[in-house]
C-alpha positions, -999 to 999 in steps of 0.1 A, spaced: 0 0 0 12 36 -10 16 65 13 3 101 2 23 127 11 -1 142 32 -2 114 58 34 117 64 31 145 77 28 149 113 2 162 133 15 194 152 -12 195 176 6 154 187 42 168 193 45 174 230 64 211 240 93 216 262 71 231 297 85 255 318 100 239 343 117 217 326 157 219 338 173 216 300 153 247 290 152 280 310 118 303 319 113 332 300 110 353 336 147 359 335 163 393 333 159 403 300 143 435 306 172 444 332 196 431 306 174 454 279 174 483 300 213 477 305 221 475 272 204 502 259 218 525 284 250 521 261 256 551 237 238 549 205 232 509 214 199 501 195 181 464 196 165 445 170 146 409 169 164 387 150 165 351 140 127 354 153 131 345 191 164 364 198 169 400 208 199 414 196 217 448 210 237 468 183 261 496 179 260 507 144 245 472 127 271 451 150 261 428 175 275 424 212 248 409 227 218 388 223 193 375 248 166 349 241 126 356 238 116 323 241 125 296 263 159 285 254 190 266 266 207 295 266 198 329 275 224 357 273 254 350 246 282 383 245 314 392 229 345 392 257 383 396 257 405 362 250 419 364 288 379 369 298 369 343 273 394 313 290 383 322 324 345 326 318 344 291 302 360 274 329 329 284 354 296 264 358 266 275 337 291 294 308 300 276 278 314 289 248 284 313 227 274 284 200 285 294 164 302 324 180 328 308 201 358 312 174 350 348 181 356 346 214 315 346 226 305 336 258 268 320 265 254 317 297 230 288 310 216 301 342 209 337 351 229 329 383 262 320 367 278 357 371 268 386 401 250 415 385 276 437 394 305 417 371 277 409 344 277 448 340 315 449 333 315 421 307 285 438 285 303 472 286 331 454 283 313 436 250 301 469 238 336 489 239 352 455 220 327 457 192 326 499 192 364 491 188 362 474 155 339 497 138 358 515 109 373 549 123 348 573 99 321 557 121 334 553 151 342 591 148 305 600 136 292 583 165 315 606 190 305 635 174 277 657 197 248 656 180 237 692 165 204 701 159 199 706 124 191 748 119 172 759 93 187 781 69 177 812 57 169 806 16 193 830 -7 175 857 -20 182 854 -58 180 884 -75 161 880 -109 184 880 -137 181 904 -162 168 889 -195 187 912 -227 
């Protein structure tokens, strides 16, 4: 007997979700809006969704750091210095950042694997690295004071005379 296509496919509805408490994947209650505000409280630091369930924090288009919407394994990944980089991973609950490791990108596990306080230093510490290695045009723009834009006064043309 032949299968159609359409009963291989499976029923959605059948496939049994990862619940909350579940210890592989972590609760969406975390920080993120402390880790939001934090970020954001970086100069010109903007966020954007990306890969649908991550939130990403940029300076100028460039990444360094992302935090999870959605119930995830991991929950904050960030850029950090080599030295940083071999110490972090040696600690419980911080593995090197999936796909980002060769760039020296730390994830962490559990909200509780670094104090507040030293989770502060390590996202500045993320932003300055990637403000670093934007090219030096932009890097300058972006220290520039902003001006506001004045209005200037239109030249008065005089008309020209037609011979």
């Amino acid at each position: 007997m032949k299968t159609s296509a359409s009963t291989k496919r499976t029923d959605r509805s059948k496939i049994s979700t990862t619940k909350p408490n579940s210890p592989t994947l972590l609760p969406m209650n975390l920080d993120v809006d402390w880790v939001r505000d934090l970020c954001l409280s970086f100069p010109h630091a903007t966020e954007q969704v990306t890969w649908g369930i991550d939130l990403t924090f940029r300076i100028s288009g460039k990444i360094f750091a992302v935090t999870v919407l959605e119930p995830a394994k991991v929950w904050l990944s960030f850029k950090c210095s080599a030295e940083n980089f071999a110490e972090l991973t040696e600690r419980a609950g911080i593995i090197p950042a999936p796909y980002m490791a060769r760039a020296q990108w730390v994830a962490l596990e559990t909200r509780d694997a670094l104090p507040k306080e030293e989770l502060v230093g390590l996202l500045h510490e993320s932003y300055e690295l990637v403000f670093a290695k934007l090219p030096r045009k932009t890097r300058e723009a972006l220290l520039q004071p902003s001006r506001p834009r004045t209005r200037r006064k239109p030249i008065s043309r005089k008309p020209r005379k037609r011979s």
